[in-house]
N, C-alpha and C positions, 0 to 999 in steps of 0.2 A: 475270625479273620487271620490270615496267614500273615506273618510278619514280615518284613519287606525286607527286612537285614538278612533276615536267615534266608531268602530268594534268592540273595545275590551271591550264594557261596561262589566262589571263585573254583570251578573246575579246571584243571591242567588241560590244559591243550595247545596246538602248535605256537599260539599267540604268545602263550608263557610262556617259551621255553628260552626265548631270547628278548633280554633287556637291555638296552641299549645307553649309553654312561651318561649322565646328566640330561638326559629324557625322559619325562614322564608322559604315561599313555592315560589318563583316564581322561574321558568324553565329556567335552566341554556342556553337556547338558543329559540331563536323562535321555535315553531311546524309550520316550512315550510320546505316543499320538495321543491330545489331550482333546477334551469338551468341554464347557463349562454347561451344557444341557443334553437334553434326549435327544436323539436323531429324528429331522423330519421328514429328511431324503432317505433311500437304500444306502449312498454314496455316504451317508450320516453315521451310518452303521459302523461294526465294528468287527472286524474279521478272525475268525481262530482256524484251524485246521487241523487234524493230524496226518494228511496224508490224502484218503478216506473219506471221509467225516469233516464237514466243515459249517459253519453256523454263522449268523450274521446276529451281531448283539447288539439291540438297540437302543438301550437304556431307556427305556419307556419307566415312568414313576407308578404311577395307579396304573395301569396296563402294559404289561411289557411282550414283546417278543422278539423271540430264537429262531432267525430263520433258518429252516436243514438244511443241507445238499448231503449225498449221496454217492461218489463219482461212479459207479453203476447203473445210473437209471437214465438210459434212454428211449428214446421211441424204438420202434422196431424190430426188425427180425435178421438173421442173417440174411445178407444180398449175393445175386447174381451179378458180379461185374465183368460181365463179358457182353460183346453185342458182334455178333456173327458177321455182321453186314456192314463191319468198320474196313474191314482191308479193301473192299470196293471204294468207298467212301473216301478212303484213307491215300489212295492212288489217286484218285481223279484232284485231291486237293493237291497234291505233290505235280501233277501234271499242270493246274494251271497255276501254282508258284512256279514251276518252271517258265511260263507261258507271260510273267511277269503279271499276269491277273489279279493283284492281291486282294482286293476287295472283292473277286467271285471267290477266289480260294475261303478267307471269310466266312462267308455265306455258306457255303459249299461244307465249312470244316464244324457246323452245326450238328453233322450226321455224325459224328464223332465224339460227340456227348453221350452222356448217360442219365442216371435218375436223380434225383436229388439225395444229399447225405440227410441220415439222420438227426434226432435233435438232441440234445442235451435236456435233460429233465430238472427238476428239484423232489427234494424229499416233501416238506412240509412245514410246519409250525410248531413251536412250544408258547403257548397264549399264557403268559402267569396274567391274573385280577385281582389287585390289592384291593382293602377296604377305601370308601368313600374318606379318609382322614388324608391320604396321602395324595389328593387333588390339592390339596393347603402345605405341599412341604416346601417348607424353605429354600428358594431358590437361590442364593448365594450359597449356600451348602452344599451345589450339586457338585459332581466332577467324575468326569464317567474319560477313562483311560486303558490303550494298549500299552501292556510294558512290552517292548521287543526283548527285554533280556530276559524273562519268565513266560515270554508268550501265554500273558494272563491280561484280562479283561478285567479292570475292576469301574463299579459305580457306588457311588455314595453319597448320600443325601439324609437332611433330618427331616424328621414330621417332627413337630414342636421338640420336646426335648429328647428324644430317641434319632439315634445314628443307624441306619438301615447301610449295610455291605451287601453286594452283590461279587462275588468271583468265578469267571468263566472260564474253562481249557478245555482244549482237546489234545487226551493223552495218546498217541501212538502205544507205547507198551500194552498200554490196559483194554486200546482202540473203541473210546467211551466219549462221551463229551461232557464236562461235571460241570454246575452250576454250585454254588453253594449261596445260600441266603441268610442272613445274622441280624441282629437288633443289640442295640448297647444296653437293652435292660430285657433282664429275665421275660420268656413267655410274649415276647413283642412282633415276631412274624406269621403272620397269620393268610394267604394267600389262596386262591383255588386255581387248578391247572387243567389244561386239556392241550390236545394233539390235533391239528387237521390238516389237512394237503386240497391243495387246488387238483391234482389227480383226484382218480377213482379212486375212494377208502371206505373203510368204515373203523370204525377204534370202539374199545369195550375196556372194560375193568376186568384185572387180573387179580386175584385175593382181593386185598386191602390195598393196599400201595402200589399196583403199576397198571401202566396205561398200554394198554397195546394197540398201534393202529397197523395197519395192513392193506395192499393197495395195490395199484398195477399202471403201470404206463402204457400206455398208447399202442399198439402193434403195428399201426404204420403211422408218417409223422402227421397226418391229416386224416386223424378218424371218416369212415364214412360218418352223413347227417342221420342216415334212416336207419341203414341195414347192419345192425350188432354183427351179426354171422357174418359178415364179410371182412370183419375186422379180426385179424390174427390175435393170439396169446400174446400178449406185452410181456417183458421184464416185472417180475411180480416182487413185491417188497412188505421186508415189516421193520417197523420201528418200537423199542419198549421203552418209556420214562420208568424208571423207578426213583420212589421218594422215601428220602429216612429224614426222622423227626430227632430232637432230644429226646433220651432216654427219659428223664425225670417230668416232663413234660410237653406239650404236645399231642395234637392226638389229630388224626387224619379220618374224614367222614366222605362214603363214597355218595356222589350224585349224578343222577340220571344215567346212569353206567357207561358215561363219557369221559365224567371230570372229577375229580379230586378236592376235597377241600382242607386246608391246613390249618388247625387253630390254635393258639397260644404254643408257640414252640419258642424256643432258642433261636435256633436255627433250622434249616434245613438243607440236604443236599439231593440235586437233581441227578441221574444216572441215566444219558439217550444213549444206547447201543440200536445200531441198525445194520439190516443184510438185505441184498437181495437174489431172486435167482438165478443172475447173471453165471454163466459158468463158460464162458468164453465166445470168442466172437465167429466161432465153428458150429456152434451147440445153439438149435432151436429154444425160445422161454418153453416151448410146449413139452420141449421134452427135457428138458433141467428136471434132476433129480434133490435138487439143493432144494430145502424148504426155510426161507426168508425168520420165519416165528421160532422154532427151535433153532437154528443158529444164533438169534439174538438171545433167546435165554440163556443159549450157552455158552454165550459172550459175557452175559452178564453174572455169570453162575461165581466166576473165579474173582471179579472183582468185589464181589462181599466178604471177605476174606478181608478185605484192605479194610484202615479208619481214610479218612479224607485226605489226612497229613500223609497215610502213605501212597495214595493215588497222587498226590501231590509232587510228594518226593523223587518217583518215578518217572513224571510226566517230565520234571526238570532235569534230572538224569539224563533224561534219554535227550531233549532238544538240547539243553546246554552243552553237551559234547559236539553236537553240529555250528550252533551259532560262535558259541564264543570261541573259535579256532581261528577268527579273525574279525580285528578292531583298526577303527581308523578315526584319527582325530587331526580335524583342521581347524588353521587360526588364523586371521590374517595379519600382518604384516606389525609388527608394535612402533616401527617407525613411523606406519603411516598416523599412529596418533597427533592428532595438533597440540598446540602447547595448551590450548583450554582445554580440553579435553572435551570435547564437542563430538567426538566419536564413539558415543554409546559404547563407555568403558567395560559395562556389564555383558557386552555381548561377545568382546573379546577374550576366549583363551588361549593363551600362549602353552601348548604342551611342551614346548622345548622347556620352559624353565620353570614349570610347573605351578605358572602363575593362574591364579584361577578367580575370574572376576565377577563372574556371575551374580547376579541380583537376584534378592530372595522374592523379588515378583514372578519372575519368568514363568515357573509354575503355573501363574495364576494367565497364560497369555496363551491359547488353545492354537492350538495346531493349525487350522484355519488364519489364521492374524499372523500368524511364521510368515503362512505362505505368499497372502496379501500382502506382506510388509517387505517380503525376499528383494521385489524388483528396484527398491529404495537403499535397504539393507545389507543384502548378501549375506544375509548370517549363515557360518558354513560349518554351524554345528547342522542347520536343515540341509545339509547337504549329505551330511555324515546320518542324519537318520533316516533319510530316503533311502541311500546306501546298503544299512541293513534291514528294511524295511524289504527292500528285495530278496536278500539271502532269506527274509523271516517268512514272506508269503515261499519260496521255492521249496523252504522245508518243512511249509504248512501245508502245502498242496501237492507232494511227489515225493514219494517214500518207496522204496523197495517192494513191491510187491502193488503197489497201486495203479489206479488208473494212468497216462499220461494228461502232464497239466493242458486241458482245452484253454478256449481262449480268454475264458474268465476264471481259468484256475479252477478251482472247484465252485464257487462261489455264483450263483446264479439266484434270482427269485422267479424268475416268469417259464411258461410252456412252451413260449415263442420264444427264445431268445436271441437277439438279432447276431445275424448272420449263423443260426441253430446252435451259438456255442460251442462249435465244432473245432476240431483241429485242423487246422489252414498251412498247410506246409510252404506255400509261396515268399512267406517269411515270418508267420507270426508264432507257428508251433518253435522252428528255431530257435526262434529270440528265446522265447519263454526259458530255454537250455543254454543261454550264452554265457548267465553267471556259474553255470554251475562248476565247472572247473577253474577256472584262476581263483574262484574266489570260497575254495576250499569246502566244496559241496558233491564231492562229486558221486557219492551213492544217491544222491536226489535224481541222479541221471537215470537210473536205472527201469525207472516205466517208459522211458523212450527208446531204448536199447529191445524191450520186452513190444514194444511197437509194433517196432521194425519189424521185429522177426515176423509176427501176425502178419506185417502186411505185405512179406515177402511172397507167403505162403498163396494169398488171393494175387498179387502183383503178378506173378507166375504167370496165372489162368489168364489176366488180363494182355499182359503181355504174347501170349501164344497167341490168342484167338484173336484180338483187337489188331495186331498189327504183327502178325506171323513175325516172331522174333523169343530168341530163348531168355534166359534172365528173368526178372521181375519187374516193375515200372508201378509207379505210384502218383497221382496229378498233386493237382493244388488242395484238396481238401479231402477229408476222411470221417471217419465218424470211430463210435467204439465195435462194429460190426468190419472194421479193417476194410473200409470201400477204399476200390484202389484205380477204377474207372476215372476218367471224368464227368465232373458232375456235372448236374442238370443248371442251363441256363446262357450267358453269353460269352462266345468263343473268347474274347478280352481276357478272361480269369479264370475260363473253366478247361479252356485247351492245355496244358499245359504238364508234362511227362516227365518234368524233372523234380518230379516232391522228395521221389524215394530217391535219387542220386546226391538232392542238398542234406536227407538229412543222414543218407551215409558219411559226410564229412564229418559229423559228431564222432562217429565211430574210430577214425583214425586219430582223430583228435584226444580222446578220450585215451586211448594207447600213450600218444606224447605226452600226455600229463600223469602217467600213470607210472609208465612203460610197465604193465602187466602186459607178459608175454601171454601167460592163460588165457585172462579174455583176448586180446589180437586172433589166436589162432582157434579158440571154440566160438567166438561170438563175431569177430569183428571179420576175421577174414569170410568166412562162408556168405555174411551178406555182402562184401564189397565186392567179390567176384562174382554175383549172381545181376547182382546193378550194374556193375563193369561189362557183365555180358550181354544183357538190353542195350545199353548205349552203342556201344562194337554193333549192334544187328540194326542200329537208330541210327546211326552214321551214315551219310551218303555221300560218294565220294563225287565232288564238284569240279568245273572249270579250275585249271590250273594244279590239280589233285592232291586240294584241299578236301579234309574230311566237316562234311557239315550234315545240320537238321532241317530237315524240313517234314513238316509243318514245323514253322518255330513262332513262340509269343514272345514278347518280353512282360512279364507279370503285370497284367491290369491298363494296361498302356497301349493309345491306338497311335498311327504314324497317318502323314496323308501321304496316299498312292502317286507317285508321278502321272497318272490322269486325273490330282486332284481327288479322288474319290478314297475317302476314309478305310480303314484298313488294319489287321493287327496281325494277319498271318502272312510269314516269310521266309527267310533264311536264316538261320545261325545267328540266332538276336546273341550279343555279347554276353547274357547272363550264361541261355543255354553251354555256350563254351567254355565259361569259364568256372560251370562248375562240372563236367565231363572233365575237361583238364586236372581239376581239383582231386577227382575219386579217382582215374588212371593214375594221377601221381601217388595218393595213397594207398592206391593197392599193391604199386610196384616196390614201394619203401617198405610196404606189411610184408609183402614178398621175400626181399631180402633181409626181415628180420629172422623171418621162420624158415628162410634159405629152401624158398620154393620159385626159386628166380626161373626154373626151366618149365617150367609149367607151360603148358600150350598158349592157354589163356594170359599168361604176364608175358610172354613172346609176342601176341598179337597186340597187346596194350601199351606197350615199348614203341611198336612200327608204326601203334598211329598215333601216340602223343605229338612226335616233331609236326604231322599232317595235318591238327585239329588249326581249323580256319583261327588265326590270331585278334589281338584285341588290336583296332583301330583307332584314332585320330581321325577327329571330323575334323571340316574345313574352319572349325571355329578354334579349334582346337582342345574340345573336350571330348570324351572318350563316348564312339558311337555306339550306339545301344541299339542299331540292327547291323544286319552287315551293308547296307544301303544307305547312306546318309541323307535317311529322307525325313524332311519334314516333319519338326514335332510340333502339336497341335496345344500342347498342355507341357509345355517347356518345363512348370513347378510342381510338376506332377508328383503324385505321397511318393512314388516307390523309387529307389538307388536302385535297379537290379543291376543294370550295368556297371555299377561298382562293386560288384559282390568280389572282386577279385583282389580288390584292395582291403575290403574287410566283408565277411568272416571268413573271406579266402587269404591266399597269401603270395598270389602271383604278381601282385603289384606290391612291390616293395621303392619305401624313397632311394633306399641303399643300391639294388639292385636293379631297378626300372625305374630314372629319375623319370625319362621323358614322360613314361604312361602314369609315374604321379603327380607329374606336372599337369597332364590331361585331366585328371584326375580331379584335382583341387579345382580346377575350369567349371569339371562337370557340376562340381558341388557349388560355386558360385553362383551358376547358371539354375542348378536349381531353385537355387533361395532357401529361406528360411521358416518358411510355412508350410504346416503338414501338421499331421495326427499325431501324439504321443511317439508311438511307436518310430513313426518316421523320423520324428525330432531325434529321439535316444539312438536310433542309428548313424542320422546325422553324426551325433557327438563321436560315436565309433570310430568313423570314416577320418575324421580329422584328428582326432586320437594318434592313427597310424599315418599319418602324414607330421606329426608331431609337431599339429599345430593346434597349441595351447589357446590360444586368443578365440578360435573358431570352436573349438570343443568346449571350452566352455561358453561360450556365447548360445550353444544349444543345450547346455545344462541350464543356464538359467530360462530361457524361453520354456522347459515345461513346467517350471516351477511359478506357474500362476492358477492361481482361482478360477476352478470352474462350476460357475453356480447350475443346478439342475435344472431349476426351471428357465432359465436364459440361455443354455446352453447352445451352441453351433458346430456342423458336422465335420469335420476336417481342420479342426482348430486346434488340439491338443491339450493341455493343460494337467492339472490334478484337480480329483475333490475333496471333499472336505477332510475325508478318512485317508487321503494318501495315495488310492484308487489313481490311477492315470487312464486320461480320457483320449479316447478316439475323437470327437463323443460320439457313442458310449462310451461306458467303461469298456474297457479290453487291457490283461492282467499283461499285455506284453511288453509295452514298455517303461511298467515296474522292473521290470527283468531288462531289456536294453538300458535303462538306465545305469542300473548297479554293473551292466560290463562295462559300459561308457565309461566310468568313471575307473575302473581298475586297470584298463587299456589307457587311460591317464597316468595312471602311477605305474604301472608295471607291463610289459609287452615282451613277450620270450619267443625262440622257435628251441629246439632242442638243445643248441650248442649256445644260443645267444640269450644273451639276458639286459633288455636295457630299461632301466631306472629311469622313471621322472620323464618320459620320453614328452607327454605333454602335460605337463602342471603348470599351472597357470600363476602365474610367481604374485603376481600383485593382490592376485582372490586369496590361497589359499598357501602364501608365506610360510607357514609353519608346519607342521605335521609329523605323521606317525602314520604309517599305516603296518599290521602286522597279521601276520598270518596265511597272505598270498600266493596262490601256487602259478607255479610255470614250468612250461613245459619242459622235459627231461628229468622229471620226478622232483623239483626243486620246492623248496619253501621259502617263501622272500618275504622279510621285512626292512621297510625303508624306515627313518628319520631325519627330517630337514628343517635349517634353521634358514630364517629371512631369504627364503629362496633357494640356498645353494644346501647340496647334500652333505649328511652330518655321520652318519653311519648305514652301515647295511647291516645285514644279517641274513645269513644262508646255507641252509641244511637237506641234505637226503636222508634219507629215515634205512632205504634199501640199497642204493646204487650209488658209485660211483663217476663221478661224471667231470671230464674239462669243458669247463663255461668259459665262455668270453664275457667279460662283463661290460656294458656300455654305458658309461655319460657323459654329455656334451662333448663328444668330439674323442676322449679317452675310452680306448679300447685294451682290458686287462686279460687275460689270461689267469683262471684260476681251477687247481687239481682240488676237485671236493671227495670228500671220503665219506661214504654211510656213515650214518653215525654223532657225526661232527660238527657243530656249527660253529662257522666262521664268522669273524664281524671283521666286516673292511670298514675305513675312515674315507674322509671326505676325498683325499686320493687315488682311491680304489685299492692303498694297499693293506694287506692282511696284518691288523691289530693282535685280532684275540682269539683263542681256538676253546672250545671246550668240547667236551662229550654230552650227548643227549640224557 
């Protein structure tokens, strides 16, 4: 067993570099999602990742298992997304929205579909089967936990007087996923092992000690029934378990040349490395040259070189440099204590005065009973480890050179997985990327940046032939074959051309918080003017010579037709607008960084910005969401698209467009407060940047309820038991809307601005620390506040220097930062202390 102390060596990172004077930052409760038993749901489960490679740990006693993922294995083959016979199609729709016809346009814009995306796959299983003694283990013994700070798995349980450890990670450097298995007395684990997948496999024994299975997904996402030969080369994959015993004893016996058996050892440690022959989403499986089984051996080849401790070592190297660059500790209020003390003194910590009250029970209260108990409680230490329970899954699931996180991240068990597990650009792949930058992640971004590009390449083709226009264009959903058509099904969610212009906004974005000029002008600018130049050919200039869309949706959402009759294709729904505004404004600011302002292309992008049809005031006075103020059918409908402007765009500001945030806060009224995870953690977004505290959190706590599996309901939201945030289903996105929700709480920047505290919720979450924070214009921001009001700051550039304005409550500072240097202002915003990094 690895020692827990020596886990938590404290590596330097931005969070260290600034301490702040009679504040103390340590976390009012471990960052463990705890159990006091095995999982009975998926949702029970317990999640690791490195990127890659991801497992689901179940703490099973006498049978346990590991479930795989792969982020490589899908169904299918490269796709044609083109359809010849869309510019017919595509005209006659545009002619009867002109004709005011919406509900034939509708109908009509069905021709304008494509095939269905791809699925998302899974790898398979690691099945361990203890001896018949540990059906009798002592059940108060059990406790099966994630540490977020170690991104380790542990379980532990007695069979009579023997302590059984289990410790599970997935290392990124070594790109392995290690089990380790121990006994408190000599010779006490004894196990046998096998490998299998719901795909096509077969697995065999390799020497002595490894399991090698082998296998193939699907080559379209619905096999034929009868005719093998008509079913394409899938993505073909291997996996290898290798096992090592104690040297001194132990000894491993192979059976039926499937499975393994382990007897009288110490310990043992498990080693899965898997590949498959994914080699891009250009490249046929049939003709991938990459072979799945030698790659995995020679993955595994360099990792025998390491003892356990130094797999170990490295694993937490490499994560801890990501995670702990930013901590955040709340408490609520010590006032609000009564004079009995009737206020669950153990749940309050005060970080201001580094009073720490904690009850030696807590431990003993699983993570499940947090969250049941939140809506009575408020305890906002679960607030803080949902928090980085998000940054933990974003840099478990999206690493440098990986997949992009789909919509359950890496993490899946089924062939089917609902909605194909696919990446949904209409808002869900976004979300999954909204923490990654403020909240000091932001090489996690980088399979989405690696996307784009892919789907620049198909969007192109689509773009030309679909709707004769240059650029690239991208719908609502995608797969790992870079589909960039619309997909197969109803025009409501499948019409819809603006996937690849929403998630160009990452891209500029990614610059502000960076200001890496390199990427801007190798990466960022070549795709915002290739998307800039689709929307420019998507434009159609209308009555009064306004620039607008048509065919236009607003994501998932029908209106009724002024004949009454149902409808969802129009004009210039306010999202389409307001995220074309959004990429015209950043390609014209990318422009003038890399002082390519004369460009033909940022000339014609300039003359139609002032043209693009504006956001609207309904007669109710909240912000219309087509350009017609017709009838909505489903008023609390999941999606904000019409708010996109206010968040994750930024053309609605309180500061500078009171009236449209006044419409604004209407429209979010108007929606209410029921919806899916995802919806909820946008929600809190939305009212975030309206800096309003009372509403933003009133949708942090609404996800924070118990959602049990078997009971479950579809459009209700909640969390499960593991932390998992439900649709229901699970869906990994607003894990991630969460964690920005809450940072868009405490910190909100644009390049020149920086304001503090914009919505904290003074009476939940009195006390705090948060440290590590990035904002835009290369900044690092940490806050500290006592019963409410602000107590110090702290704020550094590492590269740049920059004049920030600094904002709170109504105080507007002026401050000259210098690389190098970090400042700490006082609760007046004026400059204390300076030091060097």
């Amino acid at each position: 067993m690895v020692d827990e102390e020596w886990v938590r060596v404290r590596w330097p990172t931005d969070k260290d570099l600034w301490n702040p004077s009679s504040m103390e930052a340590e976390s009012s409760k471990p960052l463990k999602i705890t159990f006091a038993g095995p999982a009975n749901h998926w949702t029970d489960a317990l999640p690791i990742g490195n990127g890659r490679l991801g497992a689901m740990v179940w703490g099973g006693v006498a049978s346990e298992t590991i479930q795989l993922n792969e982020d490589t294995l899908w169904t299918g083959t490269p796709g044609n997304y083109t359809n010849p016979n869309a510019p017919e199609a595509l005209s006659e729709v545009r002619k009867l929205v002109d004709g005011g016809k919406y509900a034939e346009a509708t109908s009509k814009a069905v021709q304008l579909t494509g095939n269905p995306a791809e699925v998302y796959q899974l790898l398979g299983d690691i099945k361990l089967e203890f001896d018949v003694s540990h059906l009798k283990y002592i059940e108060e013994t059990y406790h099966r936990e994630l540490d977020l700070d170690a991104a380790t798995i542990r379980v532990k349980y007695s069979v009579t007087d023997v302590e059984f450890t289990r410790e599970h990670f997935a290392s990124n450097p070594d790109q392995v996923i290690v089990t380790k298995i121990s006994g408190s007395k000599p010779g006490s684990v004894s196990f046998s092992v096998s490998l299998d997948s719901k795909l096509h496999y077969h697995s065999r024994i390799n020497g002595k000690n490894q399991i090698i299975m082998e296998g193939s997904c699907p080559g379209k996402r619905i096999p034929p029934a009868m005719d093998a030969n008509d079913n394409p080369k899938g993505i073909q994959f291997s996996a290898i378990l290798d096992i090592q015993v104690s040297n001194d004893r132990g000894v491993i016996h192979v059976m039926d040349d499937k499975k393994l058996r382990i007897e009288g050892s110490d310990w043992a440690v498990l080693l899965l490395v898997a590949s498959s022959s994914f080699d891009g989403p250009f490249t046929k499986p049939s003709d991938s040259k990459r072979n799945p089984t030698l790659e995995s051996l020679g993955a595994l080849k360099p990792i025998m070189d390491f003892s356990y401790y130094d797999l170990y070592a490295r694993h937490l190297d490499d994560y801890q440099n990501l995670f702990h660059r930013v901590s955040l500790q709340l408490a609520k209020s010590l006032n609000s204590i009564t004079s009995d003390g009737s206020l669950e003194l153990k749940k309050i910590v005060s970080s201001v005065t580094g009073l720490c009250l904690t009850g030696s029970n807590d431990n003993m209260v699983s993570t499940a009973e947090r969250v049941k108990s939140f809506q009575s409680d408020e305890d906002p230490s679960l607030v803080e480890l949902l928090f980085q329970y998000g940054r933990y899954l974003l840099i478990s699931c999206s690493r440098p050179r990986t997949q992009v996180a789909n919509l359950q991240g890496i993490w899946n068990r089924d062939i089917q997985p609902k909605w194909d597990g696919a990446p949904h650009l209409n808002i869900n792949l976004e979300m999954n990327y909204w923490p990654s930058l403020p909240c000091n992640l932001s090489e996690c971004q980088e399979p989405l940046f690696d996307f784009v590009s892919t789907l620049s390449v198909n969007g192109r083709k689509t773009a030309k032939v679909n709707y004769e226009a240059n650029g690239w264009v991208v719908h609502h959903k995608s797969d790992i074959w870079a589909k960039t058509s619309a997909d197969q099904g109803d025009v409501v969610w499948a019409l819809w051309p603006m996937g690849g212009a929403w998630v160009c906004t990452h891209l500029w974005d990614h610059y502000t918080y960076t200001l890496d000029k390199d990427f801007l002008e190798a990466k960022a600018y070549p795709l915002l003017n290739g998307c800039a130049s689709f929307l420019l050919d998507w434009l159609i200039e209308g009555p009064g010579g306004y620039l607008k869309t048509n065919p236009s949706t607003s994501p998932e959402h029908e209106f009724v037709a002024p004949d009454g009759k149902p409808a969802c294709v129009s004009y210039s729904s306010t999202m389409d607008m307001a995220i074309i505004n959004e990429v015209f404004g950043a390609l014209v600011s990318a422009a003038e960084v890399l002082e390519r302002d004369e460009d033909y292309l940022i000339q014609r992008v300039r003359k139609a910005l002032p043209k693009l049809y504006p956001t609207k005031i309904a007669g109710d006075g909240s912000i219309m969401e087509w350009e017609q103020d017709f009838e909505d059918p489903d008023v609390h409908h999941r999606h904000l698209s019409h708010l996109f402007g206010l968040f994750p765009g930024h053309t609605i500001t309180v500061e500078r467009t009171p009236d449209l945030s006044k419409a604004a806060e209407i429209s979010l009224y108007k929606r209410g407060e029921e919806g899916p995870g995802w919806s909820t953690t946008w929600k809190a977004a939305l009212w975030a940047r309206l800096h309003n505290s009372e509403h933003a959190y009133r949708m942090v706590k609404k996800l924070i309820n118990l959602v049990e599996p078997d009971h479950e309901a579809p459009f209700e939201g909640g969390l499960y038991s593991n932390l998992f945030a439900a649709h229901p289903p699970f869906q990994i996105d607003a894990n991630f809307g969460f964690t920005a929700a809450v940072s868009e709480m405490l910190v909100q920047s644009s390049i020149r601005d920086l304001y503090l505290l914009p919505a904290l919720p003074l009476d939940k979450w009195a006390n705090g620390c948060v440290k590590g924070l990035k904002a835009r214009g290369g900044m690092t921001v940490s806050i500290c506040w006592k019963e409410g009001d602000l107590h110090e700051v702290g704020l550094w550039s590492k590269d740049q220097n920059a004049l920030e304005r600094l904002h709170y409550r109504g105080t507007v500072v002026t401050a000259n930062i210098s690389s190098g240097i970090i400042y700490t202002f006082n609760a007046q915003l004026k400059l204390v202390k300076t030091c060097s990094l």
